[in-house]
Legacy VTK file of the C-alpha trace (Angstrom):
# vtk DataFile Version 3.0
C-alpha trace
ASCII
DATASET POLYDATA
POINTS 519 float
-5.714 -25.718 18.674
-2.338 -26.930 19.840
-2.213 -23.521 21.415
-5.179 -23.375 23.486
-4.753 -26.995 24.843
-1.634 -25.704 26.078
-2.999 -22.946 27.989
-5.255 -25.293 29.469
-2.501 -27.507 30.539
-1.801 -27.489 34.538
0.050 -24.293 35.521
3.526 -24.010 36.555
4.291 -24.022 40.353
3.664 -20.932 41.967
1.449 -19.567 39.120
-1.781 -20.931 40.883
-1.352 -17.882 43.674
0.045 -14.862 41.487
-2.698 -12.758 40.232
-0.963 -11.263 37.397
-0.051 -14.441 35.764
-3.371 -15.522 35.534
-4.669 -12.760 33.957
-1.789 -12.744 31.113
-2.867 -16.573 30.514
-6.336 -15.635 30.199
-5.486 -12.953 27.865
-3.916 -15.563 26.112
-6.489 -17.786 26.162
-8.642 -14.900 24.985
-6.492 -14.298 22.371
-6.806 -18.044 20.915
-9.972 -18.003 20.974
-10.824 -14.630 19.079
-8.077 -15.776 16.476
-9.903 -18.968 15.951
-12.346 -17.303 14.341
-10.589 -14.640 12.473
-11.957 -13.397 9.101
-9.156 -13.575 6.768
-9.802 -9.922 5.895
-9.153 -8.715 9.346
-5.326 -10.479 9.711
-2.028 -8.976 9.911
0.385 -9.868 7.326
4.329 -9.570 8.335
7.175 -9.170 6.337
9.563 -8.702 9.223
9.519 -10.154 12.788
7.907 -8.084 15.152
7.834 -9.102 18.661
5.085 -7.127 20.220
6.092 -7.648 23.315
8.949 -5.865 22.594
7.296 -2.505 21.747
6.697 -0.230 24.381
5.026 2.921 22.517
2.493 2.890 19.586
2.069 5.645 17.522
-0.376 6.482 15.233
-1.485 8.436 11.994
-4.938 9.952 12.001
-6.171 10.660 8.826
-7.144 6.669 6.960
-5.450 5.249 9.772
-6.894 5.457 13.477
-9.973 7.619 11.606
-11.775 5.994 8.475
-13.270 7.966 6.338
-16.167 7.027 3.957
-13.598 6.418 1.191
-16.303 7.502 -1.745
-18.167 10.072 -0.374
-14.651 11.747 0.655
-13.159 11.454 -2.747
-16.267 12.895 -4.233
-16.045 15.772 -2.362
-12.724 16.424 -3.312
-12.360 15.801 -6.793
-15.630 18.306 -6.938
-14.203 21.099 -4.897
-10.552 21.125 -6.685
-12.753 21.046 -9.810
-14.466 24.150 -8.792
-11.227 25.880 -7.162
-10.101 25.413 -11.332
-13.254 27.008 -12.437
-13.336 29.828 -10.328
-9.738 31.030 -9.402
-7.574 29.561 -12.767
-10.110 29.958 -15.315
-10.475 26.708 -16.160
-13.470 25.884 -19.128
-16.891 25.279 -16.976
-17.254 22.064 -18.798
-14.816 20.807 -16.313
-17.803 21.177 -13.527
-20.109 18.388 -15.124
-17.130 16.116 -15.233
-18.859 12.879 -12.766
-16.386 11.419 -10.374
-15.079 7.553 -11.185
-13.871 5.780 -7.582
-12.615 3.097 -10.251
-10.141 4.905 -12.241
-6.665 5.710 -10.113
-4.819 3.899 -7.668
-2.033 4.116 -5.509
1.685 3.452 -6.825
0.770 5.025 -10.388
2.468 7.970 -11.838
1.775 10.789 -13.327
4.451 12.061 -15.930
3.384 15.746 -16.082
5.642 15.454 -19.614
3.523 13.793 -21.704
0.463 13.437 -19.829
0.586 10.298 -19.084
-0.850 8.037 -16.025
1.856 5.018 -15.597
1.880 1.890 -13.481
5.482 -0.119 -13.102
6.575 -3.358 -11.222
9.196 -3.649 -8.674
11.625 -3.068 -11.332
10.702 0.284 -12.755
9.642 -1.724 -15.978
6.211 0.755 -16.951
3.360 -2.023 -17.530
0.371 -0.291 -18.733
0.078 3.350 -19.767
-2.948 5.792 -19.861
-3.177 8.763 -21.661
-6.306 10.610 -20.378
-8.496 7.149 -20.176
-6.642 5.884 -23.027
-4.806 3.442 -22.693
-1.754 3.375 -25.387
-0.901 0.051 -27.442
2.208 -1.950 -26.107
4.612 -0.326 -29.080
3.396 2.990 -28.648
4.008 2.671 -24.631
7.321 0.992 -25.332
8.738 4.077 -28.064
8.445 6.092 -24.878
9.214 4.315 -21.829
11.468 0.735 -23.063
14.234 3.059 -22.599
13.522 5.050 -19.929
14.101 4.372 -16.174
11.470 7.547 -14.958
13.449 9.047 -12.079
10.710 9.550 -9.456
12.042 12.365 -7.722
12.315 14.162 -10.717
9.915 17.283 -10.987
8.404 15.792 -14.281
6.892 12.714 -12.453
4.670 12.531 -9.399
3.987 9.052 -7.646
0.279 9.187 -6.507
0.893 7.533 -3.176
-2.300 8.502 -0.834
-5.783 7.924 -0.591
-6.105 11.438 -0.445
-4.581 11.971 -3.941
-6.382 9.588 -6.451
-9.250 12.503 -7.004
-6.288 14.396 -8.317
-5.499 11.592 -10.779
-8.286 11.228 -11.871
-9.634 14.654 -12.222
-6.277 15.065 -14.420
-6.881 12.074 -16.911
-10.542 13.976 -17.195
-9.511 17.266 -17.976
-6.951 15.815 -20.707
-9.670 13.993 -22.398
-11.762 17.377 -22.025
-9.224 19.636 -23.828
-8.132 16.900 -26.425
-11.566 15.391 -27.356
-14.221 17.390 -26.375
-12.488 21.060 -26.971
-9.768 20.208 -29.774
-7.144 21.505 -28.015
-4.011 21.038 -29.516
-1.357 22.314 -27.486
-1.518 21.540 -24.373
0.844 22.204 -20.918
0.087 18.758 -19.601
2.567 19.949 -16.477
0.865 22.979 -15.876
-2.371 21.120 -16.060
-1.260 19.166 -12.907
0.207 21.977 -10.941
-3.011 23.633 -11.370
-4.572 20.602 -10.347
-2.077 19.736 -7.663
-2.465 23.097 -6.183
-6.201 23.353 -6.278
-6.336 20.389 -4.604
-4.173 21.494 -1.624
-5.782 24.587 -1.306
-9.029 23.219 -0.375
-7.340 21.308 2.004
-5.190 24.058 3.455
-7.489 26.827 3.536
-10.036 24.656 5.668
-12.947 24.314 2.811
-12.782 20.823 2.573
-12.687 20.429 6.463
-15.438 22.687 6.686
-17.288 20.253 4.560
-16.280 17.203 6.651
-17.232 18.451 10.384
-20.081 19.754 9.466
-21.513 16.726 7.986
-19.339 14.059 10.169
-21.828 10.942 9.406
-21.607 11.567 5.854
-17.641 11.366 5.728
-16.532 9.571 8.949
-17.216 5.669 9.226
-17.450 4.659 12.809
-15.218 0.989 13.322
-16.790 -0.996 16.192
-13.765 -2.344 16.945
-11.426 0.570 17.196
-11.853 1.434 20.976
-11.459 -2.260 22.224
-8.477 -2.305 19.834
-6.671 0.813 21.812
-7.650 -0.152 24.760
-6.090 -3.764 24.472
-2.545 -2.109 23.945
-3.029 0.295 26.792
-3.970 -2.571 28.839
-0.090 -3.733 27.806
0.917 -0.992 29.403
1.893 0.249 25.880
1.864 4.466 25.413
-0.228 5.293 22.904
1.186 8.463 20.707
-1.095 10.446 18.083
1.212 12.166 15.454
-1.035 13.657 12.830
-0.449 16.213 9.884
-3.711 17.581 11.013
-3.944 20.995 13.458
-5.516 20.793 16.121
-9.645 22.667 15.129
-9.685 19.488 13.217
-8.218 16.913 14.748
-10.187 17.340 18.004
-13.921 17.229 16.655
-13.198 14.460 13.982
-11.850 12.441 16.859
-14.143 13.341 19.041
-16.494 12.131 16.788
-14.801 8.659 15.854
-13.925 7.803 19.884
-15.916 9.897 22.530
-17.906 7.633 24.786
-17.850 4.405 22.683
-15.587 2.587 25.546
-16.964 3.549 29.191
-13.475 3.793 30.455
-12.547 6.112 27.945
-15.232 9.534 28.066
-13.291 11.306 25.821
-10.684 10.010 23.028
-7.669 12.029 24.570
-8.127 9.392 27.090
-6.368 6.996 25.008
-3.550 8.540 24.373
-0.607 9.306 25.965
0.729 11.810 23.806
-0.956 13.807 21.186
1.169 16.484 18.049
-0.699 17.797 15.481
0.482 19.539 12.662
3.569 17.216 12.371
4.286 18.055 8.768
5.540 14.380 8.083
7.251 13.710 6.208
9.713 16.882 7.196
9.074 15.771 10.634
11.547 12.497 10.256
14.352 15.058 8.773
14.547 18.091 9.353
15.147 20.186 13.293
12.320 22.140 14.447
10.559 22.506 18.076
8.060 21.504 19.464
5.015 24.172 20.573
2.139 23.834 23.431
-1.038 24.232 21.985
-3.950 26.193 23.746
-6.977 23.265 23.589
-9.411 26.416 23.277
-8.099 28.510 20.885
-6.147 26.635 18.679
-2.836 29.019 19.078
0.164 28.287 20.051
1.646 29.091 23.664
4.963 30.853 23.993
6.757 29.183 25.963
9.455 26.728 25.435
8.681 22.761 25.660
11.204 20.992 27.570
9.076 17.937 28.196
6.019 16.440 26.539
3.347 15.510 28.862
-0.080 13.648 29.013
-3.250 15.949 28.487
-1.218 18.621 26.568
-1.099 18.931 23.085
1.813 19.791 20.834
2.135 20.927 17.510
5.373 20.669 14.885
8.499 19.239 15.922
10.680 16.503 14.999
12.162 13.427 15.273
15.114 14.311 16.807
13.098 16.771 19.614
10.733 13.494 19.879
13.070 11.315 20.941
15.413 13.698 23.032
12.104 14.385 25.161
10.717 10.911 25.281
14.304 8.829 26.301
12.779 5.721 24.176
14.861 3.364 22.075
13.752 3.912 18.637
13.217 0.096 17.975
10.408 0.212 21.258
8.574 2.288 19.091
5.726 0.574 15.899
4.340 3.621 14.231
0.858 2.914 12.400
0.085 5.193 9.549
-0.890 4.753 5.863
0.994 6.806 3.894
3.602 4.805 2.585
6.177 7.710 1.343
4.681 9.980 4.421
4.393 7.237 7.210
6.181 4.443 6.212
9.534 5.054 4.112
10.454 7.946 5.511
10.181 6.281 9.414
11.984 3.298 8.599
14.509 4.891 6.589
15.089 7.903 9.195
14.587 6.238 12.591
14.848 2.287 14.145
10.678 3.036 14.616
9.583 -0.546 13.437
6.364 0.353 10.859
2.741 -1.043 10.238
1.157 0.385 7.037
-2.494 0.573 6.942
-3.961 -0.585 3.346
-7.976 0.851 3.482
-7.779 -1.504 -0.203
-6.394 -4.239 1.334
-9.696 -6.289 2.605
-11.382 -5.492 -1.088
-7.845 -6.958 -2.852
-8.219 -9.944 -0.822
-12.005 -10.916 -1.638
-11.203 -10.539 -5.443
-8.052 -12.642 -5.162
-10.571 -15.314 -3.638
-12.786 -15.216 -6.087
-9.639 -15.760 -8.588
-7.794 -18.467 -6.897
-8.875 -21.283 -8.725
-7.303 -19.090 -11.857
-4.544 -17.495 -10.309
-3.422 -21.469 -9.522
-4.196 -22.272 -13.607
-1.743 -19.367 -13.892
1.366 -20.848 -11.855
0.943 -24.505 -13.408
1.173 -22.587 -16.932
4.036 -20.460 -16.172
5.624 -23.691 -14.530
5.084 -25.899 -17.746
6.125 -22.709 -19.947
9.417 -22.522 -18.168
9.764 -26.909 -18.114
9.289 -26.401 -21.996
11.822 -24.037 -22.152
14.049 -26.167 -20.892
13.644 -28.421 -22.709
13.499 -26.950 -26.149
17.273 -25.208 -25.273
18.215 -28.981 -24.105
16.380 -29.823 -28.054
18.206 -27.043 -29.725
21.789 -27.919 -28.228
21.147 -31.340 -29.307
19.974 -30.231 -32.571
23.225 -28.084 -33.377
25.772 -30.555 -31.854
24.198 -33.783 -34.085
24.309 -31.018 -37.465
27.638 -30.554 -36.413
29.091 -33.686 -36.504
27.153 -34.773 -39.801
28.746 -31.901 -41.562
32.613 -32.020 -39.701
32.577 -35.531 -41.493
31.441 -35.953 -45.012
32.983 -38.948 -45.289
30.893 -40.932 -42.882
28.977 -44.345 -44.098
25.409 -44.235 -45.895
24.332 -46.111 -43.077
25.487 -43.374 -40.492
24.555 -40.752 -42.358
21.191 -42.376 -42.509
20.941 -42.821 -39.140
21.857 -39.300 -38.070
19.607 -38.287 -40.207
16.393 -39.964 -38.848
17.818 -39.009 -35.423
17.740 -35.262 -36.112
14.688 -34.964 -38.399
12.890 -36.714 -34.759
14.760 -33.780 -33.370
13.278 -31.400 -35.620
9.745 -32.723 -35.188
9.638 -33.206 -31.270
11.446 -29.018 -31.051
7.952 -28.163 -33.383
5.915 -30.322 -31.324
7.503 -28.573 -28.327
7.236 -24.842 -29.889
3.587 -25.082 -30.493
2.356 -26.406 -27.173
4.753 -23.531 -26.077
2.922 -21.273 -27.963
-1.110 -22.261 -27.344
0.427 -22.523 -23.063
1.521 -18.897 -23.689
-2.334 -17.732 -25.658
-3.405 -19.373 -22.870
-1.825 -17.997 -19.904
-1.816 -14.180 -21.484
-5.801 -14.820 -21.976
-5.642 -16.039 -18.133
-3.721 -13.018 -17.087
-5.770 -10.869 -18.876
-9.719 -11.790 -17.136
-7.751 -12.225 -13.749
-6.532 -8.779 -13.818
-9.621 -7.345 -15.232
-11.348 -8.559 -11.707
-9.294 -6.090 -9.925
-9.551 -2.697 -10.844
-10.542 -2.441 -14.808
-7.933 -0.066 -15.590
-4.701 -0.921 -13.310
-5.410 -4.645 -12.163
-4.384 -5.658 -8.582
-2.531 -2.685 -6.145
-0.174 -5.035 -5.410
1.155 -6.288 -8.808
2.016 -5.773 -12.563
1.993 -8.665 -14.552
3.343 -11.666 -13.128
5.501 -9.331 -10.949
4.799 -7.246 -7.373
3.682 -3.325 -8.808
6.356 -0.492 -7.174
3.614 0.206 -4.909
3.308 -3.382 -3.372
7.125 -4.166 -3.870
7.310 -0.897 -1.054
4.723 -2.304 1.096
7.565 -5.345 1.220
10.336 -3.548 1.362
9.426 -0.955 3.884
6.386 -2.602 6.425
7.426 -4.430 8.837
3.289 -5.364 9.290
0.468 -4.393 7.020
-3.182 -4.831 7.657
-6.161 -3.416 6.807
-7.578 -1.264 9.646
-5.762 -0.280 13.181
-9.021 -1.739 14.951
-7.349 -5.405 13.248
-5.019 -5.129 16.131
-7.700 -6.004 18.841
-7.806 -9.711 17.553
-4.078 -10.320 18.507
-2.261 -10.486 22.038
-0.491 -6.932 22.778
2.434 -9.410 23.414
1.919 -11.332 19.792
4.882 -12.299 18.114
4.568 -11.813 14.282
6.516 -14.311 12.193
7.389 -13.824 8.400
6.721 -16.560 6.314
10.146 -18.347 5.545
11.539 -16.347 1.911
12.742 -18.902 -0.588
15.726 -17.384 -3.139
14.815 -18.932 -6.844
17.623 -21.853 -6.785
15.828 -23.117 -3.139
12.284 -23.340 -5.269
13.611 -26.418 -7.454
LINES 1 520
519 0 1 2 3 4 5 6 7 8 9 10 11 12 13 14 15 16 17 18 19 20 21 22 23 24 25 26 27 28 29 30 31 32 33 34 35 36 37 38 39 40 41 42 43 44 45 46 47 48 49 50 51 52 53 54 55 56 57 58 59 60 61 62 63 64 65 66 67 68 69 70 71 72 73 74 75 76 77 78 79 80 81 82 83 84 85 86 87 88 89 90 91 92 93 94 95 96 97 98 99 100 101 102 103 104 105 106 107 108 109 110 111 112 113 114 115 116 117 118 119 120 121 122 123 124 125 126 127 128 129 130 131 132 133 134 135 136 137 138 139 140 141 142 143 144 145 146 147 148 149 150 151 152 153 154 155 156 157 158 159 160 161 162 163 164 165 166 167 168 169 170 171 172 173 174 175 176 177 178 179 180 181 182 183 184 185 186 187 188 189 190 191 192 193 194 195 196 197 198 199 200 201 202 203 204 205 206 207 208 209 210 211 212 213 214 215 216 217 218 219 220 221 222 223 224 225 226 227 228 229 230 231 232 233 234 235 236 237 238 239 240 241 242 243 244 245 246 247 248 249 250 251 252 253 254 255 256 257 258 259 260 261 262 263 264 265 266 267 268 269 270 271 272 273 274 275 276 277 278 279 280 281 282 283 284 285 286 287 288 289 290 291 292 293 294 295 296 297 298 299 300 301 302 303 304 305 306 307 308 309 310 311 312 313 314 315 316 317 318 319 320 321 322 323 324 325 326 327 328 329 330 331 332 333 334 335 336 337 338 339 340 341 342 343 344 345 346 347 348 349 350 351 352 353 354 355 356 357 358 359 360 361 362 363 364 365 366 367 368 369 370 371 372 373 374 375 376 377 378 379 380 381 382 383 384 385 386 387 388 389 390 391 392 393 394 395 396 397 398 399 400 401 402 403 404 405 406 407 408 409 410 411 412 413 414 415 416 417 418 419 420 421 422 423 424 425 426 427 428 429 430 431 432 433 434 435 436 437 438 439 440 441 442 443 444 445 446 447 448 449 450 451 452 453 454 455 456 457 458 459 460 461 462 463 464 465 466 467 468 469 470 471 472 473 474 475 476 477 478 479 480 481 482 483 484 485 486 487 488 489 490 491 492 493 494 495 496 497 498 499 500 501 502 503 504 505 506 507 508 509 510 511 512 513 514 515 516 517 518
């Protein structure tokens, strides 16, 4: 409120005449008042200061970022057509056909380890929390005799981090088929890595080899959700003067009628969706596109195939395919930190940008809006849950302070044998009100701990039923949310969330407290 009163205050000299001003304090003003009414779902969270004002190009993902797909009906159609690639072309048992897809079963951040197969979820410390074998999950001593020693090297061929929406069918379809073979079929020897490099390659085939996009534009209502607020959204950062940038894994057959779809004629000054862009490459191969050196080609809009001739400058209305960074940036003379790419792919999108250029990043999490309404509807527990861990750790204290008191009185009762009756007497009451208040201390210790594990256990069994919250693992962040820290400079839900701030917004981190600061 403190805001909009001062927009309302009486302008500055000079301001009253200039056109331009006005208009960025009614923006402002705008701006307030959308904000005002912001559901909480629709914010952007920051975990490093980004001055938007700053940023003079936007770039964006396609695929779960600027287009939304119908999340289910998508992962349905995948998990059943890598299913059938099995059947057909690896010879895969048929039973694997009536297997039903379950949206509820994998996540991102979890692992596969293609050893053992296993499904594994960790915290931000590479400490494995829960464990699945098929949809079983193992007992805490049978998941620590494999893992307590282990730190599972994630670049190592026997582990694979599912890290995109587009690759929990595969997880899932892989903790089916090892239930099939072991429990159903009686198999007893099993190549659990082979199993997911079947899988794994099934799975890009029908992505590769156009089946699944066949699927998709032919049935574009069925697979494509339509966000209201995406074309105001774009258009408020062009109206920054901000360049907008596509850069898309995508070719072009695709990208053009899925966008088409998701932008054409929903804003009247837009008529088509390449109107909103400044820039568009397709088939950027992120993330190879961050590292390694390859050109740049012309595409031909009508045919999809590329033009032979050299690009020495990208321009508005053409479209470019391949690339990299280094090309991107020769060509476009922008200073890497002018640049917030928006994608949703975390390894993809996210790590690899910040950790190869100075783009700053904004992650798009699809799961982030459905995490947030189940954390509300925990709260009141979640709050039960830091008051326990707080009086668990207070008892702690106190029982070392109990113990130390405990050895040092023993100590000096024994060092001196000689002491009076009455001393001895004395020392003795005093420690056995020791002993008794340490007992007294260890039990409450104990029913607090039954307590807060109980707690822990129905609060995490409102997220998902199998891996709890995306975001953590136990009382810790999960690897996957401990990235979205780490790596993000902004995260938020959808790209159209960007039409409820200013395109000159400044977005301030909450203030980080080290441990020692906390007491």
């Amino acid at each position: 409120m403190n805001a909009l009163l001062d927009l309302e205050a009486p302008e500055p000299q000079g301001e009253a005449s200039d056109p331009k001003a006005r208009s960025a304090r009614l923006l402002e003003l705008i701006d307030v008042i959308e904000r005002c009414t912001l559901e909480p779902t629709r914010r952007v969270f920051v975990n490093r200061n980004l001055r938007m004002s700053s940023v003079e190009e936007v770039g964006f993902d396609m695929d779960y970022s600027v287009l939304r797909y119908k999340k289910r009906n998508m992962e349905e159609l995948s998990f059943e057509l890598t299913a059938q690639r099995l059947v057909e072309r690896r010879g895969y048992p048929r039973q694997i056909l009536d297997i039903p897809y379950d949206p509820g079963f994998a996540v991102r951040g979890i692992v596969v380890d293609k050893r053992l197969g296993n499904i594994v979820k960790m915290d931000e410390h590479d400490h494995v929390g829960r464990v699945y074998h098929g949809r079983r999950r193992l007992s805490k001593a049978d998941r620590h005799s494999i893992y307590r020693q282990l730190k599972i090297p994630l670049m190592s061929k026997d582990f694979h981090v599912i890290d995109t929406l587009f690759a929990l069918p595969e997880a899932a379809l892989y903790a089916d088929v090892v239930d099939l073979f072991e429990l159903r079929l009686g198999r007893k020897e099993i190549d659990y890595a082979q199993l997911f490099e079947d899988i794994r390659s099934s799975i890009d085939e029908v992505h590769r080899d156009g089946t699944l996009k066949q699927v998709v534009t032919a049935n574009l209502d069925r697979y494509i959700e339509l966000d209201e607020d995406l074309p105001a959204a774009l258009h408020r950062l062009r109206s920054a003067n901000k360049k907008l940038f596509l850069l898309t894994n995508s070719h072009w057959d695709y990208t053009r009628v899925v966008m088409s779809y998701a932008l054409d004629g929903r804003f009247p000054e837009y008529p088509s969706w390449e109107n909103y862009f400044d820039l568009v490459i397709v088939g950027a191969q992120k993330p190879a596109f961050f590292k390694e050196s390859r050109p740049f080609f012309e595409v031909d809009r009508e045919t999809g195939g590329l033009l032979d001739r050299p690009v020495e400058k990208l321009e508005r209305r053409r479209i470019y395919q391949g690339g990299c960074l280094a090309e991107f940036q020769r060509l476009r003379s922008m200073d890497g930190d002018r640049v917030l790419y928006v994608g949703d792919h975390i390894y993809g999108d996210i790590i690899r940008a910040k950790k190869d250029t100075l783009w700053r990043t904004a992650l798009i999490l699809d799961e982030l809006e459905g995490e947030q309404i189940l954390a509300r509807s925990v709260r009141h527990a979640q709050s039960e849950l830091v008051e326990l861990e707080e009086r668990i750790e207070h008892l702690g204290e106190e029982t070392q302070d109990l113990r130390l008191k405990l050895a040092a009185l023993e100590h000096a009762i024994d060092d001196d044998p000689n002491r009076p009756e009455t001393e001895i007497s004395e020392l003795t009451r005093i420690r056995r009100n020791l002993r008794q208040s340490l007992d007294r201390k260890k039990r409450l210790t104990r029913t607090l701990l039954e307590r807060k594990n109980a707690l822990s256990i129905e609060v995490d069994r409102c997220f998902n039923p199998y891996w709890g919250s995306l975001f953590k693992e136990g009382s810790e962040n999960s690897s996957f949310g401990s990235q979205v820290e780490e790596y993000a400079c902004i995260y938020t839900s959808r790209v159209s969330n960007f039409r409820f701030y200013s395109p000159s917004h400044y977005f301030e981190a909450p203030r980080h407290w080290m441990a020692h600061e906390k007491l």
